[in-house]
C-alpha positions as CSV (number, residue, x, y, z in Angstrom):
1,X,-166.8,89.7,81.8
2,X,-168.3,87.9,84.5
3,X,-166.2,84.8,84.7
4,X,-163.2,84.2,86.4
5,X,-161.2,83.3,82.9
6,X,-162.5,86.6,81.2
7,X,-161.0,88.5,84.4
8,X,-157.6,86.5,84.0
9,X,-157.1,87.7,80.5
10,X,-157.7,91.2,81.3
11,X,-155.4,91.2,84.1
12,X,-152.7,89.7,82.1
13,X,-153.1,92.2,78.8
14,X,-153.2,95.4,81.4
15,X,-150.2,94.1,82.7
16,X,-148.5,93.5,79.5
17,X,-149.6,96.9,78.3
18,X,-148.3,98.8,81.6
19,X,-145.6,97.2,81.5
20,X,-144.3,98.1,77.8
21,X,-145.2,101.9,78.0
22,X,-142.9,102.0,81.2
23,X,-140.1,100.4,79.3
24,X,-140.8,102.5,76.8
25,X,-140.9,105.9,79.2
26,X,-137.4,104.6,81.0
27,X,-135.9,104.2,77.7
28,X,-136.8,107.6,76.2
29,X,-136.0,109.1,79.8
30,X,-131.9,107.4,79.2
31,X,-132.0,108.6,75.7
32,X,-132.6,112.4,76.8
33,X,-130.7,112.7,79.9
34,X,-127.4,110.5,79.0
35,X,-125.2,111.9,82.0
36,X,-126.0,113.0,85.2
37,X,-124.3,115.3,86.9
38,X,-120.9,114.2,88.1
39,X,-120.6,112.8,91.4
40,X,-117.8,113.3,93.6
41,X,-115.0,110.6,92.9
42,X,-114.6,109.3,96.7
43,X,-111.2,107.6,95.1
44,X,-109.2,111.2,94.6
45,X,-109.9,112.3,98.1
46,X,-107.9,111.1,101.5
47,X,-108.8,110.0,103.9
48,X,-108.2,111.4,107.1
49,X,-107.5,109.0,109.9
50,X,-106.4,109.5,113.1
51,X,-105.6,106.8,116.2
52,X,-104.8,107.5,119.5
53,X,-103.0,105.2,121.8
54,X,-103.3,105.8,125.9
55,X,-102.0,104.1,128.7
56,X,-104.6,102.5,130.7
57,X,-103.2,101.1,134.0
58,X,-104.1,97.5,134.9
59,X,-105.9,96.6,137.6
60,X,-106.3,93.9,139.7
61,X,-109.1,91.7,141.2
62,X,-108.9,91.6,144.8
63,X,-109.5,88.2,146.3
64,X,-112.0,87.6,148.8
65,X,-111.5,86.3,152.4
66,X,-113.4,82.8,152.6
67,X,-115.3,83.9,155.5
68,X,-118.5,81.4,157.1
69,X,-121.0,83.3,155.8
70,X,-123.9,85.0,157.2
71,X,-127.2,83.7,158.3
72,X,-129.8,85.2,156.1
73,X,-131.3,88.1,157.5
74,X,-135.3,87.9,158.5
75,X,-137.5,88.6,161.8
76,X,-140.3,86.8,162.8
77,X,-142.0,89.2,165.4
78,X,-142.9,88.0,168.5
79,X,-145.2,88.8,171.4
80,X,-143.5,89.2,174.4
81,X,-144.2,90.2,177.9
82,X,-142.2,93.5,178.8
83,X,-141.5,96.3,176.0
84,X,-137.6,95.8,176.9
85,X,-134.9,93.4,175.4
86,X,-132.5,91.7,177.7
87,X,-128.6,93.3,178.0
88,X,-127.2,90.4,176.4
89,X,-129.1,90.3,173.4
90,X,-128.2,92.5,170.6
91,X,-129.7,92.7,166.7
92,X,-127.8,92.2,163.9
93,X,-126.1,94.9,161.9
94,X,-126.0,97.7,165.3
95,X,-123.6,98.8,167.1
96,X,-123.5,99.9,170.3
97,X,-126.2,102.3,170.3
98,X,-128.3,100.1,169.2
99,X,-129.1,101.5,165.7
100,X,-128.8,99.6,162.7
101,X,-126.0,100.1,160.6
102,X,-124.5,99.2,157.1
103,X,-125.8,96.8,154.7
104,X,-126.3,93.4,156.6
105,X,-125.0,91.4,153.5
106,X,-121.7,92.9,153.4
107,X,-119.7,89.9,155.3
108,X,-119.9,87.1,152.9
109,X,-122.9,87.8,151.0
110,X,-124.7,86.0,148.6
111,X,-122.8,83.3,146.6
112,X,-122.6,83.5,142.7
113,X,-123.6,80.4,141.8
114,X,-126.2,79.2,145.3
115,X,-126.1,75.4,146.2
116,X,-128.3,73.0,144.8
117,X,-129.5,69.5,145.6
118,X,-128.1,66.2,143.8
119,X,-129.8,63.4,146.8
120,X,-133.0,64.3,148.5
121,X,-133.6,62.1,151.4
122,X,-137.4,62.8,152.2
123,X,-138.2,61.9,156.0
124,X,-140.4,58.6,156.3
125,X,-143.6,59.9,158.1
126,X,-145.9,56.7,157.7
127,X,-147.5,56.0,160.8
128,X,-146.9,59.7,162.4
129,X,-149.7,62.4,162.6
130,X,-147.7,65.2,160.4
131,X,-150.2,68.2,159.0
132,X,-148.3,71.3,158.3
133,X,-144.8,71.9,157.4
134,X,-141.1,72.4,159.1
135,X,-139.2,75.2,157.2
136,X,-135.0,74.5,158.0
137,X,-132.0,76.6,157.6
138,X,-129.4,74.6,156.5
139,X,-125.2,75.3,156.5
140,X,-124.2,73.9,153.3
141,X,-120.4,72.9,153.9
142,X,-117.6,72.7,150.9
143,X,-117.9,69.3,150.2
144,X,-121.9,69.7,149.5
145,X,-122.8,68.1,153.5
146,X,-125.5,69.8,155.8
147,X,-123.0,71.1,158.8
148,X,-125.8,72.8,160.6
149,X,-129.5,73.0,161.0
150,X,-131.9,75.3,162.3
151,X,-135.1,75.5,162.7
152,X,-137.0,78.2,161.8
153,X,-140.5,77.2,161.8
154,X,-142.6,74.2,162.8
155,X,-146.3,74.0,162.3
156,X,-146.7,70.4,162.5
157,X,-146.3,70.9,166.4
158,X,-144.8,66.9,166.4
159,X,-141.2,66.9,167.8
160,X,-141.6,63.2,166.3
161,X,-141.9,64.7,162.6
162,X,-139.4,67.2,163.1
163,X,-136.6,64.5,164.4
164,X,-137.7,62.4,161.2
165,X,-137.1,65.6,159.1
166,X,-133.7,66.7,160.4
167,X,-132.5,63.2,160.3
168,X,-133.5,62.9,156.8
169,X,-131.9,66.4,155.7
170,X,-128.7,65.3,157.4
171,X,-128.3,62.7,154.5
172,X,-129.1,65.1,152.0
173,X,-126.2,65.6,149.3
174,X,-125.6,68.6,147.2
175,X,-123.6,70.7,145.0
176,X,-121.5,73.3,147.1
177,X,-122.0,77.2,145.8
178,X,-119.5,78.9,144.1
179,X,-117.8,82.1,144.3
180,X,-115.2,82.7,141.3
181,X,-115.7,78.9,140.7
182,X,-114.7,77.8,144.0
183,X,-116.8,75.7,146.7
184,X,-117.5,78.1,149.5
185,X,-120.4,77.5,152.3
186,X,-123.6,79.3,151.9
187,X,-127.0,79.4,153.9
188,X,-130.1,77.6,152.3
189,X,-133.9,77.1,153.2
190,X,-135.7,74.2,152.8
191,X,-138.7,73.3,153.4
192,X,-141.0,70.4,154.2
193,X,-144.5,69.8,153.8
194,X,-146.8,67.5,155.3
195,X,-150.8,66.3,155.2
196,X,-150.5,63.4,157.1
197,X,-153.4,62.6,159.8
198,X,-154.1,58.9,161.3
């Protein structure tokens, strides 16, 4: 029994022999016990079934003002000379006190579906020393044109590469976002990077 046939054909008879004294034990096992006891016949009983109906008052969605919407919110600290703020300038989301109040996003807050880019017009920087990068806050208006720009930072230290930037941004096209499907303005970032040396 050390080959791989011999082992076949004792599998197989084993198997054959297993399986006719469980045949065998099923059948005898019918034979003694014919019926079982009787199960409960689900047909003869009712069914129960109760459905209650309330009023539920419809509501309505209520429509947003199209308002310009806010800048996003961030502070870049800076160093200054005296520990005190000038009158005139105040922070955003205080009031009078000059505490902070409220959530800062609640005036037009983030769109649902944020504006994306369909022409990118990169700024042509052959010829100018550029090494850094100018990061822009751009309006995005309804019809998908840049209406304003800000800068918010500039490494390069070139006002040459920042006028080539904005003037390429300016000629930038893209989708408008959307809130309940409709164009609306929004804020967006962009940024420009540059390793440019003579």
């Amino acid at each position: 029994m050390n080959t791989l046939k011999e082992k076949t054909l004792l599998f197989s008879k084993i198997f054959k022999i297993s399986l006719i004294i469980s045949l065998i034990f099923i059948t005898l096992l019918l034979y003694l016990f014919p019926k079982f006891d009787k199960l409960p016949d689900l047909r003869k009983q009712k069914i129960k079934i109760e459905i209650y109906v309330s009023d539920i008052p419809q509501t309505k969605q209520k429509s947003q003002i199209a308002l310009l919407p806010r800048k996003p919110y961030g502070v870049i600290p800076i160093p200054s000379e005296t520990d005190e703020l000038p009158e005139e300038i105040t922070t955003p989301g205080s009031d009078d006190s000059g505490s902070i109040t409220g959530n800062l996003l609640t005036a037009g807050g983030p769109p649902e579906i944020p504006a994306k880019p369909i022409l990118e017009v990169y700024p042509n920087v052959s010829g100018v020393d550029c090494k850094g990068y100018v990061r822009l806050l751009l309006l995005i208006n309804k019809l998908g044109r840049t209406e304003t720009i800000e800068v918010l930072e500039n490494t390069t230290l070139s006002n040459e590469c920042l006028s080539l930037v904005i003037n390429a941004v300016k000629r930038n096209l893209w989708i408008p976002a959307k809130v309940d499907n409709k164009p609306v303005k929004s804020w967006v970032t962009k940024t420009y990077k540059f390793n440019i040396i003579k």
